[in-house]
N, C-alpha and C positions, 0 to 999 in steps of 0.2 A: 738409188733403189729402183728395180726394175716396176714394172705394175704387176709382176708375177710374185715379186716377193712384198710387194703390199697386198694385194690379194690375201697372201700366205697370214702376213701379220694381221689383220681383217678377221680372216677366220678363226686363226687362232685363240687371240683376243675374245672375239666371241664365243669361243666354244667357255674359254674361263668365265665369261660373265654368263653364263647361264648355269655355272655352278656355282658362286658366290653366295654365301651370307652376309658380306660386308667387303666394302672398298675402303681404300684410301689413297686421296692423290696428294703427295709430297713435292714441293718445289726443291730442289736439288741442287742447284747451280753452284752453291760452296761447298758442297762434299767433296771430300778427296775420294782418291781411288782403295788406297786403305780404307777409307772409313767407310767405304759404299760398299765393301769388299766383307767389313765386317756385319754390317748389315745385312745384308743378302745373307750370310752364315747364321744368324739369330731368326731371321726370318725360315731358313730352310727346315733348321729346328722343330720350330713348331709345325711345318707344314703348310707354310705359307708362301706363295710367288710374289717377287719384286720384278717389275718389269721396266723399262724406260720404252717407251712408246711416243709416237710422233702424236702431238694434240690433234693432228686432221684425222687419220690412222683411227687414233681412240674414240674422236667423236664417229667416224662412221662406224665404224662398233658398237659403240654405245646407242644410236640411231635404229641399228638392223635389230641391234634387242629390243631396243621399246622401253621407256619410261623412266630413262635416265636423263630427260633436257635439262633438269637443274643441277646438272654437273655439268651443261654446257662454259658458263662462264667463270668457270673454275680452270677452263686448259687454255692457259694462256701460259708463257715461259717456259723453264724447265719442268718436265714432270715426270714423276715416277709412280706407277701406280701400282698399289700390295691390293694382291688377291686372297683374303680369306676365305677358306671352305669350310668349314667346321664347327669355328666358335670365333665369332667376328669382334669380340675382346681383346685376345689376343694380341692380335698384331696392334692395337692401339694403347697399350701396357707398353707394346716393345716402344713404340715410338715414341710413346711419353718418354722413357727413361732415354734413349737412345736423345732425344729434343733435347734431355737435360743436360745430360752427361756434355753435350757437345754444339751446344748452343750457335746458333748464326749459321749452320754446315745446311739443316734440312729446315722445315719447315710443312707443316701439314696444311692442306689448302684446303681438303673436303676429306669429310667422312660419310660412307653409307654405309646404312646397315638396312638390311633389306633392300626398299626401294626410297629410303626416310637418307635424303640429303639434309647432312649437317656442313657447319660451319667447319675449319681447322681449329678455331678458337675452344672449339667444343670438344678436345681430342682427352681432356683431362678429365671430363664427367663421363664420357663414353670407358675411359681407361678404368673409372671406380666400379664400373658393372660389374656385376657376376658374371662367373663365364659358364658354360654351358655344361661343366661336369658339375660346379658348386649349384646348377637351378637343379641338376639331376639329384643331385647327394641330397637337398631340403625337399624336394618330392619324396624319394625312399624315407628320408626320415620322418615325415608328417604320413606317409603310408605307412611305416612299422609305428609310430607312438600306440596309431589304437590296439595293434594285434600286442604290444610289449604293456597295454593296460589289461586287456583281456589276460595274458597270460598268469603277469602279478595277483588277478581277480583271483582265478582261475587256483594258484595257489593260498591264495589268504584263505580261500573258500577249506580248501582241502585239508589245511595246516587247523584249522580250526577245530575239523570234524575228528581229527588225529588228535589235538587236544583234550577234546571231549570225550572219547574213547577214553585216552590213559588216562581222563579224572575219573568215569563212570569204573576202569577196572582199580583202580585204587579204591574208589569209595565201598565197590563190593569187598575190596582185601581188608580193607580197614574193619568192614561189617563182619566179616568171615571170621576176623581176631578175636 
């Protein structure tokens, strides 16, 4: 590899990690080519990059961003590192099932989400999170409960007054008989 095309991969790299909500570095070295093949397909899905990147490569990457030294002693052997943008759940769902489905192939070394380096070991508590449409979907609905109690109010009030009405005009009909 030339120093032009590390350079290239350098910048690149970086330009991903300053758009990240969550990493994940995968030790690789038993995946086949099918199965790395299908991985990359589940991962494109959601909108996510798998990348294979040389450990010196990522650390000086991860270096020129700043505040990622506790993923230093995570790149050692094979590694493959998922780039979430969006909802950094995600891609840790995939790789729990994808861990299961096919045990011994991959293996998760580190997870971040933000700038909060976790363990690999921690890939199945990070995988139970919510992801970022279900935090959106329980915001709207604890913002609609009060407007959908005002409205119910709002009718009980009205349905009442509609009651009292057709009792006051019956009780005049009843009087008028």
């Amino acid at each position: 590899m030339t120093k032009e095309q590390k350079a290239k991969v350098i910048a690149d790299t970086v330009e991903r990690l300053q758009n990240v909500s969550g990493l994940y570095l995968a030790d690789f070295a038993h995946l086949t080519v099918e199965k790395a093949n299908q991985l990359r397909s589940e991962f494109f899905k959601v909108g996510v990059d798998y990348k294979v990147i040389k450990n010196t490569l990522l650390k000086r990457a991860l270096q020129e961003v700043g505040g990622y030294d506790e993923m230093f002693p995570y790149l050692v052997g094979m590694t493959g590192i998922v780039f979430a943008y969006d909802d950094p759940v995600t891609p840790a769902r995939l790789l729990k099932t994808f861990v299961k489905d096919n045990e011994k192939m991959l293996s998760v070394k580190a997870c971040v989400l933000g700038k909060e380096v976790f363990d690999g070991s921690r890939l199945e508590e990070l995988a139970s999170l919510p992801t970022r449409e279900d935090l959106i979907a329980g915001i709207i609905g604890s913002i609609a409960a009060p407007a959908q109690g005002i409205v119910g109010a709002i009718h009980g009030v009205m349905s009442g007054i509609v009651y009292a009405i057709d009792a006051i005009e019956k009780q005049k009909q009843d009087q008028a008989a």
